[in-house]
PLY file of the C-alpha trace (Angstrom):
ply
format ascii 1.0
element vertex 502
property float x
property float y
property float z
element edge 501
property int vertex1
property int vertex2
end_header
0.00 0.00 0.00
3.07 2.07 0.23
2.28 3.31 -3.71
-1.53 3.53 -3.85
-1.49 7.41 -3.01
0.32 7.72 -5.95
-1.75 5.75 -8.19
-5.37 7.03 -7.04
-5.53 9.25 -10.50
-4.97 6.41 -12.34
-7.92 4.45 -11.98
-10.15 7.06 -12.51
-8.23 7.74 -15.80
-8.55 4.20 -16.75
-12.14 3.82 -15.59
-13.29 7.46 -17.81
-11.38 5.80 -20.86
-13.17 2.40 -20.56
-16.59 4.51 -20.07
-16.05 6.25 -23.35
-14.87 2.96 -24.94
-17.96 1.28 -24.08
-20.03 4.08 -25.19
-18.18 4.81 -28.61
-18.93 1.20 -28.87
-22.15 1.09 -27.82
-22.76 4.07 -30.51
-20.58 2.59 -33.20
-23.84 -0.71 -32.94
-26.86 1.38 -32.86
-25.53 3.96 -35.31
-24.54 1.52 -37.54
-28.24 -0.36 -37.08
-29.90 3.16 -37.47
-27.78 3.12 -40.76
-29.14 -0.21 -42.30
-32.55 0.74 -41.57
-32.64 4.66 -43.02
-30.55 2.93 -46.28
-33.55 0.05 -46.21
-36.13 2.95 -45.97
-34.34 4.75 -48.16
-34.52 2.38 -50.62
-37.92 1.72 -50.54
-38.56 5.24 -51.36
-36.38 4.61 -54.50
-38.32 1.69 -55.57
-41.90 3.92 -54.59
-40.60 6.48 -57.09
-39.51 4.20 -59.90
-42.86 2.69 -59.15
-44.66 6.09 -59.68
-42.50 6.78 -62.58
-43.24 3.61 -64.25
-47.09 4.31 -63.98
-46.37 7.79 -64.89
-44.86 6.83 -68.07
-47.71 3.83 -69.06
-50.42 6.71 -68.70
-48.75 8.98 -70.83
-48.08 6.11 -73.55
-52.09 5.30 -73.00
-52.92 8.82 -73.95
-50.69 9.15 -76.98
-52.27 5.79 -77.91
-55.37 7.01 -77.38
-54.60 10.33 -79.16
-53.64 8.46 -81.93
-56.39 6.06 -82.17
-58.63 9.16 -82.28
-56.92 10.91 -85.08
-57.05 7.57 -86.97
-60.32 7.96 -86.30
-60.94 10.97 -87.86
-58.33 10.40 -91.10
-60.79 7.33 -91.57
-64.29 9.05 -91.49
-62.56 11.89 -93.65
-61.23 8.73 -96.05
-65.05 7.25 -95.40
-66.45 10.57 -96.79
-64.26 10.94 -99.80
-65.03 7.56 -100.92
-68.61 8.18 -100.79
-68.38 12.10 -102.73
-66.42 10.42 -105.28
-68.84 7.28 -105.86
-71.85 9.58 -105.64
-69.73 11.79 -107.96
-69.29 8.15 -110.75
-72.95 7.19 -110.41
-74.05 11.21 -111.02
-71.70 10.96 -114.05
-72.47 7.38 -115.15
-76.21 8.29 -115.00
-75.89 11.98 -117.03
-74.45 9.92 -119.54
-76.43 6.70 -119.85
-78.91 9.73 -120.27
-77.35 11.34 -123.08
-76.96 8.28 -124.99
-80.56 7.14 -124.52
-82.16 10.95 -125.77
-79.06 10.28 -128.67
-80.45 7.00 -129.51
-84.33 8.30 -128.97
-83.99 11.59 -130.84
-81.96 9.13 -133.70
-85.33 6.80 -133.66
-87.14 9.72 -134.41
-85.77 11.12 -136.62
-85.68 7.59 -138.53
-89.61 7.49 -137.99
-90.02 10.55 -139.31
-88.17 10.44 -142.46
-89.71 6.86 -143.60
-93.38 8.63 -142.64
-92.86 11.43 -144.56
-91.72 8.93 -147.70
-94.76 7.21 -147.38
-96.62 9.95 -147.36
-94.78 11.46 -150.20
-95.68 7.93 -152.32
-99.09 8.25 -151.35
-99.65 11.77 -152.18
-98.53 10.94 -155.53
-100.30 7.92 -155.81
-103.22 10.43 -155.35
-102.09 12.80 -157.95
-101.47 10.29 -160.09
-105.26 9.16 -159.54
-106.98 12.56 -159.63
-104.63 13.01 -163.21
-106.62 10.32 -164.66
-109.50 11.38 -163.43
-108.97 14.75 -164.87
-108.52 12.89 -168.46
-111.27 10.54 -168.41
-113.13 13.84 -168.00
-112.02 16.05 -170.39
-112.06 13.10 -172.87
-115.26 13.92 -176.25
-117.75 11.67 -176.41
-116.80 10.25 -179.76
-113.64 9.11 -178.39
-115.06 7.68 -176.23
-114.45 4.17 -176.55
-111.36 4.56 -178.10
-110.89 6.42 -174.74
-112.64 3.92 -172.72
-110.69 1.43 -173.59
-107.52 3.08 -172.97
-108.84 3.99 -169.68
-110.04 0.33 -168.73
-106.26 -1.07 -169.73
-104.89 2.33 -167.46
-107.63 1.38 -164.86
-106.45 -2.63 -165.02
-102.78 -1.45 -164.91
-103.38 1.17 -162.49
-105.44 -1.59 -160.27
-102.76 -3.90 -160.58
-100.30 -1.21 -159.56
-102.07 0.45 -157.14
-102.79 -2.77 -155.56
-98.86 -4.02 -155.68
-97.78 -0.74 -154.11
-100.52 -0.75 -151.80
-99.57 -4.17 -150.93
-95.67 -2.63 -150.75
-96.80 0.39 -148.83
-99.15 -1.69 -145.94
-96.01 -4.35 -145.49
-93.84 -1.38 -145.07
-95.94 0.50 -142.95
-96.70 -2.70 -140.81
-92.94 -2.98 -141.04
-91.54 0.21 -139.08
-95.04 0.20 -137.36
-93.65 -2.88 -135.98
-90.19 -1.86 -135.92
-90.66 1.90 -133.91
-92.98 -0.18 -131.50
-89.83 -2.27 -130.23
-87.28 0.73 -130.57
-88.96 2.89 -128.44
-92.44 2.92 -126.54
-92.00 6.53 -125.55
-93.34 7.53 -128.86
-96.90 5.21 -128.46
-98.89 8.61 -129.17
-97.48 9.92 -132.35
-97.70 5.78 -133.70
-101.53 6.18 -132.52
-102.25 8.94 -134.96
-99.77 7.25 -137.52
-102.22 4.08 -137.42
-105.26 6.36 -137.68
-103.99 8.14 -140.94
-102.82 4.62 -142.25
-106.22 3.46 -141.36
-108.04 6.44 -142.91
-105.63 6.13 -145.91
-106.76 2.28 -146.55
-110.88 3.47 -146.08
-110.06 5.96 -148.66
-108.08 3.77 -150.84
-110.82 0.87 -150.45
-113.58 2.94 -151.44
-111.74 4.32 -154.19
-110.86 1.21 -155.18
-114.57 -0.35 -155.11
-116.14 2.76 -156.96
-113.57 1.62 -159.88
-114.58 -1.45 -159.91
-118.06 -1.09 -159.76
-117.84 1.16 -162.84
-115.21 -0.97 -164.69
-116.62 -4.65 -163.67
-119.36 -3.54 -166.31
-116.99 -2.75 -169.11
-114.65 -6.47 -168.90
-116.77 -8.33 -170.76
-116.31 -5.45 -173.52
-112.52 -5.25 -172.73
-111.90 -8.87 -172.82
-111.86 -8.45 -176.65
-109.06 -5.97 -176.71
-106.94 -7.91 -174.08
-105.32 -10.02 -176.20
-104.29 -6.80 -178.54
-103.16 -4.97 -175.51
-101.27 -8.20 -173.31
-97.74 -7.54 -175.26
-98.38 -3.66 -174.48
-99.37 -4.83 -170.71
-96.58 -7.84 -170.68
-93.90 -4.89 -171.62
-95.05 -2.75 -168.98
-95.49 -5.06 -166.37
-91.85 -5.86 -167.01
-91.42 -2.55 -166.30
-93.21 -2.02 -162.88
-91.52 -5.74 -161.81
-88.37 -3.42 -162.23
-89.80 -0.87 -160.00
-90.79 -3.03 -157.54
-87.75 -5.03 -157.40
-86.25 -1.61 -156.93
-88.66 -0.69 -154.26
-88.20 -4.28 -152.09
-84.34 -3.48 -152.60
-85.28 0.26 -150.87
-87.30 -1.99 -148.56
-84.94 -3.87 -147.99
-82.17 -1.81 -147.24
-84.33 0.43 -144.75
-85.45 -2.97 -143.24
-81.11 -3.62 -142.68
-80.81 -0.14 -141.47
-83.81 -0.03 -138.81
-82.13 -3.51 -137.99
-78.88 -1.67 -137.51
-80.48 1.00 -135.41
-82.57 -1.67 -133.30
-78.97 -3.61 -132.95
-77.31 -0.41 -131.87
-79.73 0.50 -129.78
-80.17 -2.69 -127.90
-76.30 -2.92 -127.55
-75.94 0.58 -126.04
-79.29 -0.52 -123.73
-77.42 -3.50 -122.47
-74.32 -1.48 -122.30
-76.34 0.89 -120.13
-77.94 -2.27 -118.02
-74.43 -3.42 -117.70
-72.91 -0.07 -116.36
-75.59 0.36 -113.96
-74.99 -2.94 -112.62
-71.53 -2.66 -112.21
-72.26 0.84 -110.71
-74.35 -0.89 -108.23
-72.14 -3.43 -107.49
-69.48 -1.10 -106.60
-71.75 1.31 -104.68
-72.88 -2.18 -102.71
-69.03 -2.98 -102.32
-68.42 0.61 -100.75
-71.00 0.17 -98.80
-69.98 -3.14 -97.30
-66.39 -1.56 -97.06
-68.17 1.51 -94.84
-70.24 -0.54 -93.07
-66.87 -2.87 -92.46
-64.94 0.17 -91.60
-67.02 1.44 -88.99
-67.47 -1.87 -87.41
-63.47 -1.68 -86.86
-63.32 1.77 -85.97
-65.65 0.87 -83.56
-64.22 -2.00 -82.01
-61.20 0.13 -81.95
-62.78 2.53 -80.03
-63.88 0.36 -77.37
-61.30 -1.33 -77.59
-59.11 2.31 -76.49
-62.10 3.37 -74.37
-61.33 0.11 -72.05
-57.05 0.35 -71.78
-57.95 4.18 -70.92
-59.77 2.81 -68.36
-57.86 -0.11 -67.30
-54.68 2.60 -67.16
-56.80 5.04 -65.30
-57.61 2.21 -62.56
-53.54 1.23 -62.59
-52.82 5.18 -62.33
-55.40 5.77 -59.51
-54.12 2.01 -57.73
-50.33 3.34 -58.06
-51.27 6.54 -56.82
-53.24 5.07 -53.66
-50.25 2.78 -53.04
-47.89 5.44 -53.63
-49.77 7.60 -50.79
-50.14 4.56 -48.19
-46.32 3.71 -48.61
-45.69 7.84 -48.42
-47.88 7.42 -45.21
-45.64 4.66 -44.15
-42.72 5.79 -44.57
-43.80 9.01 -42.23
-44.57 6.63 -40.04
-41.33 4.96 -40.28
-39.70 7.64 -39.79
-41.76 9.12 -37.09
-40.71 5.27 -35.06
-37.36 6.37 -36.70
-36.80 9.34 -34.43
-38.54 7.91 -31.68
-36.04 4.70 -31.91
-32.86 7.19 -31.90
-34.77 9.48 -29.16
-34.71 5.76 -27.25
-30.88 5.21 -28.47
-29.85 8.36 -26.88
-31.51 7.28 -23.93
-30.73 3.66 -23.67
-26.87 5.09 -24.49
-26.74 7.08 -21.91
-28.16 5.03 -19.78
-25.82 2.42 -20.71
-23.13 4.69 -20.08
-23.81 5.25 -16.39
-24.33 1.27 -16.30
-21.46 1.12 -17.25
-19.48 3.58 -15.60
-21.32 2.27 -12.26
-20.05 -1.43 -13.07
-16.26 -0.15 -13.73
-16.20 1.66 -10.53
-17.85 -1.21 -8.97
-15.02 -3.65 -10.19
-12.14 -0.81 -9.20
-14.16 -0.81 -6.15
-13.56 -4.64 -5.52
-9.61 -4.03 -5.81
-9.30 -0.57 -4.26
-7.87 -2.80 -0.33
-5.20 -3.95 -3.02
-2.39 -2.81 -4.74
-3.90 -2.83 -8.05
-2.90 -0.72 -11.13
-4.29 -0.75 -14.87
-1.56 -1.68 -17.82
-1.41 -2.50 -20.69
-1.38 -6.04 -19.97
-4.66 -5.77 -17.85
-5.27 -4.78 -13.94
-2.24 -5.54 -12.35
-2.28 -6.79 -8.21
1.03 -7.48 -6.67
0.81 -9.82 -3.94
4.05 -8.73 -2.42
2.73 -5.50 -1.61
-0.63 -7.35 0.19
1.88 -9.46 2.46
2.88 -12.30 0.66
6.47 -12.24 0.76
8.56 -15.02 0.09
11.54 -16.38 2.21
14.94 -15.97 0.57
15.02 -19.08 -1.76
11.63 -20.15 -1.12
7.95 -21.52 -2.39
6.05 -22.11 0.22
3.20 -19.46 0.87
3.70 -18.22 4.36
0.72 -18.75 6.27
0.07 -14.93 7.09
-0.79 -14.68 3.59
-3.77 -17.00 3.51
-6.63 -14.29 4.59
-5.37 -12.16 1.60
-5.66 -15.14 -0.73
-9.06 -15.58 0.52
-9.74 -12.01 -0.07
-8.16 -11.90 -3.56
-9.92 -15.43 -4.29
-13.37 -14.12 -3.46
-13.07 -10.94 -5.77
-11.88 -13.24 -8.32
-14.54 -15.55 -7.99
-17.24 -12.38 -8.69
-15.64 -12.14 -12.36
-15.44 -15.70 -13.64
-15.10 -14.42 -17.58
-11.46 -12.71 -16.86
-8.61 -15.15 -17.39
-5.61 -14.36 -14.90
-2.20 -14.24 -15.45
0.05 -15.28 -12.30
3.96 -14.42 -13.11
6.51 -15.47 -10.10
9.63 -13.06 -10.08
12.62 -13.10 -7.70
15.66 -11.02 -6.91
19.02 -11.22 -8.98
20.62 -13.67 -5.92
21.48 -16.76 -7.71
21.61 -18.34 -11.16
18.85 -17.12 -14.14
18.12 -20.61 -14.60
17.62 -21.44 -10.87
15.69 -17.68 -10.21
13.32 -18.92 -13.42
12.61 -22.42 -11.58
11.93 -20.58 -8.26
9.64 -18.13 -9.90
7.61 -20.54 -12.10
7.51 -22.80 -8.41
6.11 -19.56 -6.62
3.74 -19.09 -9.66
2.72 -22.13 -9.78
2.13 -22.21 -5.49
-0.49 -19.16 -6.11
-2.24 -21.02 -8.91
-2.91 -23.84 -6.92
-3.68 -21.77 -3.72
-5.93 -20.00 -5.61
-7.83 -23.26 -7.10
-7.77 -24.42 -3.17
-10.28 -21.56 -2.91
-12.10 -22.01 -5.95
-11.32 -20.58 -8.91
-11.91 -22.59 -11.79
-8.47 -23.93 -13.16
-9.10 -23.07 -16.95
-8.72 -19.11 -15.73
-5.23 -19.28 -14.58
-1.70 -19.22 -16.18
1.41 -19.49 -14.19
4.52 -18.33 -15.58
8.22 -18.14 -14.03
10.25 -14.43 -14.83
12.77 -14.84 -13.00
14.97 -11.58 -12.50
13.74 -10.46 -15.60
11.55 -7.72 -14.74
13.04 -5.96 -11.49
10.47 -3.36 -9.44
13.32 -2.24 -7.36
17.00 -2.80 -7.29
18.72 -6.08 -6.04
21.40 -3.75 -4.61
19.50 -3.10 -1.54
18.27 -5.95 1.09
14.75 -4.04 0.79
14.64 -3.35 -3.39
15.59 -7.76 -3.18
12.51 -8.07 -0.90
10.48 -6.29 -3.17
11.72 -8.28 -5.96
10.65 -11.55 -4.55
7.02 -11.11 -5.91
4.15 -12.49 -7.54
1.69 -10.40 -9.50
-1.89 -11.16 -10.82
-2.85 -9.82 -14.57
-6.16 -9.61 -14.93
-7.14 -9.44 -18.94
-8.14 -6.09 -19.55
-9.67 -7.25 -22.70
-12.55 -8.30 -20.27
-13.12 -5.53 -18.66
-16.31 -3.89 -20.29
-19.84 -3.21 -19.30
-21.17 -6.13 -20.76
-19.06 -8.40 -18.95
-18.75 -7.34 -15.88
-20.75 -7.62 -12.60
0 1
1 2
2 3
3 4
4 5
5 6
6 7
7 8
8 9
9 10
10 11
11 12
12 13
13 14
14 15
15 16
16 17
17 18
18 19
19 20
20 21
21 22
22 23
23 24
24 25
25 26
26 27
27 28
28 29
29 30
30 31
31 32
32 33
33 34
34 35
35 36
36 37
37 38
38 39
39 40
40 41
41 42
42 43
43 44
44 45
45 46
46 47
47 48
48 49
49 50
50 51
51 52
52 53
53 54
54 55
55 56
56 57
57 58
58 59
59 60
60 61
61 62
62 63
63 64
64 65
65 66
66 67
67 68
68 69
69 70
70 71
71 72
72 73
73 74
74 75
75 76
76 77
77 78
78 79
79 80
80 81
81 82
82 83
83 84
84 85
85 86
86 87
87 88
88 89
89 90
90 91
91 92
92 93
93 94
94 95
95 96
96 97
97 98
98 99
99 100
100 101
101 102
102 103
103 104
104 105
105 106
106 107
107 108
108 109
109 110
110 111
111 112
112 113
113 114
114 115
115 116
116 117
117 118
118 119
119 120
120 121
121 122
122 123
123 124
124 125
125 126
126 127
127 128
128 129
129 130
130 131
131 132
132 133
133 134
134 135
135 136
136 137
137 138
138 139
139 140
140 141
141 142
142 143
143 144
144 145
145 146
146 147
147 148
148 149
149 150
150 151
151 152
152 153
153 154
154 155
155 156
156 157
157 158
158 159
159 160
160 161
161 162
162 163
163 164
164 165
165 166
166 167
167 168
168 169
169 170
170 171
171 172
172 173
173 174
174 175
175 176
176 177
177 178
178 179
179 180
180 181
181 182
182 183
183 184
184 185
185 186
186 187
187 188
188 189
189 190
190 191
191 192
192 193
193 194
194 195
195 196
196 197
197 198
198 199
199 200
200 201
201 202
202 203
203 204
204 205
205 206
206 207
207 208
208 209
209 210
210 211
211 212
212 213
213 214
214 215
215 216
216 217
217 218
218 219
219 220
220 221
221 222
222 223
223 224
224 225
225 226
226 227
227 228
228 229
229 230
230 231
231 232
232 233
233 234
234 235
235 236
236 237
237 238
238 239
239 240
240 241
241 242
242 243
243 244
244 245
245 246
246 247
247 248
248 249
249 250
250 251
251 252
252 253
253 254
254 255
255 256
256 257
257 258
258 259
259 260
260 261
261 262
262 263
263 264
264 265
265 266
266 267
267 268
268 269
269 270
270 271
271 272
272 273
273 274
274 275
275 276
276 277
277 278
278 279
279 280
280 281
281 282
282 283
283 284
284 285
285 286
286 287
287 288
288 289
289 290
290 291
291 292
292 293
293 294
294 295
295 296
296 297
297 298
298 299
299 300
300 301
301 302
302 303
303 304
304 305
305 306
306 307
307 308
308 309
309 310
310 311
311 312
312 313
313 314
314 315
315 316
316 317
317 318
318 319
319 320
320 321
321 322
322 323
323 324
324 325
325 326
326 327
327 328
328 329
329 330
330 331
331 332
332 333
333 334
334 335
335 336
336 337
337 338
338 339
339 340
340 341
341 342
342 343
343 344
344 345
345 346
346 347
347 348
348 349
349 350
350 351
351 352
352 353
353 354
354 355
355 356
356 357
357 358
358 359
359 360
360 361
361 362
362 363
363 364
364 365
365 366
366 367
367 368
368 369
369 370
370 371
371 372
372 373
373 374
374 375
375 376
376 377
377 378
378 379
379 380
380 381
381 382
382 383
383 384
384 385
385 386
386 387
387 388
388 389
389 390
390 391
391 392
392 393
393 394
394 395
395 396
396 397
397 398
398 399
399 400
400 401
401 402
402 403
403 404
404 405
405 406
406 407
407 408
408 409
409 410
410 411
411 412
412 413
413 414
414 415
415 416
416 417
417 418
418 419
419 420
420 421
421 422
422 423
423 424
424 425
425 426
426 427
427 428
428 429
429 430
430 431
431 432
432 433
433 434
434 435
435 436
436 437
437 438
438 439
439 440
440 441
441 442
442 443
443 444
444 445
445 446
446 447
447 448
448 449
449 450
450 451
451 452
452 453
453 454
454 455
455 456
456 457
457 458
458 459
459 460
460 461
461 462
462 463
463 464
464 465
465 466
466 467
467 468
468 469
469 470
470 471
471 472
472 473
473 474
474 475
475 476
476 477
477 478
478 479
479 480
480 481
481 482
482 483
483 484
484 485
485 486
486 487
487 488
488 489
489 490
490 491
491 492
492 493
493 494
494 495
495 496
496 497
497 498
498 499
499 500
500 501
């Protein structure tokens, strides 16, 4: 005890320096926990945003989409209407003309009609000059040539009959003819081919009663003609040669306006079917355009429900990420609020811990204060010399003054059973190394085995002979040898901490 005025201010050094040790520790854990956890939370936040982002991003895509959808919407009922102008435009057209052609063909028919009615009547008018002419000379015939005249007007009369009654029979086959004919080229013209009929019919009346009143008036004068028929048959043979000419010539003229109203009904029923043809086609294609409308529509429409619903299924995820985005938001205020109330409860529990542990060093310097104890750097060092175990000169054996301190030492020692102990035996320089190593390592291992007497638990304890290694005083003096002849307990310093001791 002769040193522990001197070495008061060294355990409260040591004891403030293992305080703030234990707390830096104790700060270094938590802070590095309260770390982990605001980089976690952190992190979540990170993933919240790229979360938001995400669904920030698919709603704008769903409105260009949608934007797009709608303008393809529009380029396709603009393409819709264009389609329709131009094959309202076609039909407009193909009708105007189809038009054209049939007043063409119509006015042509006319025309036709006209010019063989006004032949016919130009043969009958002069059928009825020719008539009246005769008439007009059978008057103005004298009655003494009158036989002579008679005669020459009964062969005229026959011829004239004969004639008459050939280009009657001409002029009625022909008129039946383009009667027939203009009644299958065009219907249109029924009324004006009424009145035609009623003049042909009034023509024939006249031309039958004419014909009857001559021969009424001539039947009386054959049987007086009969005589001069055989003087006039070469006369009549010649002429009738003649009017075969004529009337070959007029079934040729016949004929040829029979080819060309045949040419005219061909043309006219080829431009007709023509015409029947274009209109069908026309409707086909306006039927076509329809179904293409009709088909369009369907798909714009399909389309547009089809946009309607992802607008709406991206306005649910939107309004879902947004709701999620404001619970985790909520959360994470929440997190942080147990956040600050965790490191209010650190800075509590440190500084509670702090004064735990302060209290437990000073407890444990407490427990060592009645001996001559010191902190090193090797641990807590207790010399036993200095606490009355002294060693004779040469010796091993524990005097028997010594034994209360043992039991003292043993009992503190016994309160910490985590610290291992060190025991080192030294001596003074009197004698050999080799035989002051033996003697130490002997008084080292008497302690050891004292101190296992009393209960500490073997495993704890190391025994190691110095020798006159490590001097405290010199070996000049018989006192500095005295105080050489030592042994000292090292406690392991490494074990002294709040959590460990008690």
């Amino acid at each position: 005890m002769s040193d522990s005025s001197q070495t008061v201010w060294k355990p409260l050094f040591w004891l403030a320096l293992a305080a703030l040790i234990g707390v830096y520790l104790l700060y270094n854990f938590h802070s590095d926990q309260l770390s982990q956890a605001i980089s976690d939370e952190q992190q979540a936040l990170r993933a919240l945003d790229q979360a938001l982002d995400s669904a920030t991003d698919e709603l704008g895509a769903a409105k260009q989409a949608l934007s797009a959808a709608k303008a393809q919407l529009r380029s396709l009922k603009q393409t819709h209407a264009d389609e329709i102008d131009a094959l309202q435009t076609a039909h407009r057209e193909a009708l105007a003309s189809a038009k054209a052609g049939h007043a063409e063909t119509t006015a042509s028919l006319k025309q036709t009609q006209a010019q063989e009615r006004a032949e016919l009547t130009e043969q009958l008018e002069a059928a009825h000059a020719e008539r009246d002419q005769l008439k007009r000379a059978r008057e103005e015939q004298p009655q003494d040539a009158a036989s002579d005249v008679e005669a020459r007007v009964a062969a005229a009369r026959a011829e004239l009959r004969a004639e008459f009654e050939a280009d009657r029979q001409a002029l009625e086959t022909k008129l039946s003819d383009a009667e027939g004919r203009v009644q299958t080229v065009q219907q249109q013209l029924s009324a004006e081919r009424d009145a035609l009929e009623q003049e042909r019919a009034e023509a024939k009346a006249a031309q039958a009663a004419e014909r009857e009143a001559l021969l009424a008036d001539n039947e009386a004068r054959i049987q007086a003609l009969e005589d001069e028929h055989a003087s006039a048959l070469a006369k009549l043979e010649q002429r009738r040669t003649g009017r075969q000419e004529d009337l070959a010539e007029a079934n040729a003229r016949i004929q040829r306006l029979t080819d060309k109203l045949q040419a005219v009904e061909s043309a006219n029923a080829k431009q007709a079917a023509a015409f029947e043809d274009e209109q069908a086609a026309l409707k086909a294609q306006l039927a076509q355009a329809e179904q293409s409308i009709q088909s369009l529509e369907q798909r714009l429409q399909a389309r547009h429900d089809a946009l309607r619903s992802q607008s709406a299924e991206y306005e649910t995820r939107v309004a879902q990420a947004e709701q999620a985005l404001a619970a985790m938001r909520a959360e994470m205020e929440t997190t942080q609020q147990a956040l600050e109330d965790a490191r209010a409860r650190v800075r509590q529990t440190r500084a509670q811990a702090a004064d735990e542990a302060a209290d437990r060093v000073h407890a444990f310097y407490d427990r060592f204060a009645t001996f001559d104890a010191r902190v090193t750097e090797r641990g807590l060092l207790v010399n036993l010399a200095g606490e009355g175990l002294e060693f004779p000169v040469g010796s091993a054996v524990i005097p028997a003054n010594a034994s209360a301190m043992l039991d003292q030492v043993a009992a503190v020692l016994a309160q910490h059973p985590d610290r291992p102990i060190l025991i080192e035996g030294h001596t003074d320089s009197t004698g050999s190394a080799e035989l002051n190593r033996q003697l130490s390592q002997q008084r080292a291992d008497a302690v050891r085995e004292a101190l296992i007497d009393r209960g500490i638990d073997p495993e704890r304890l190391r025994a190691e002979g110095i020798g006159a290694a490590n001097p405290i005083a010199s070996n000049a003096t018989a006192s500095g040898r005295r105080q050489n002849r030592r042994v000292e307990l090292y406690i392991d310093r490494e074990q002294i901490n709040p959590e460990q001791s008690g």
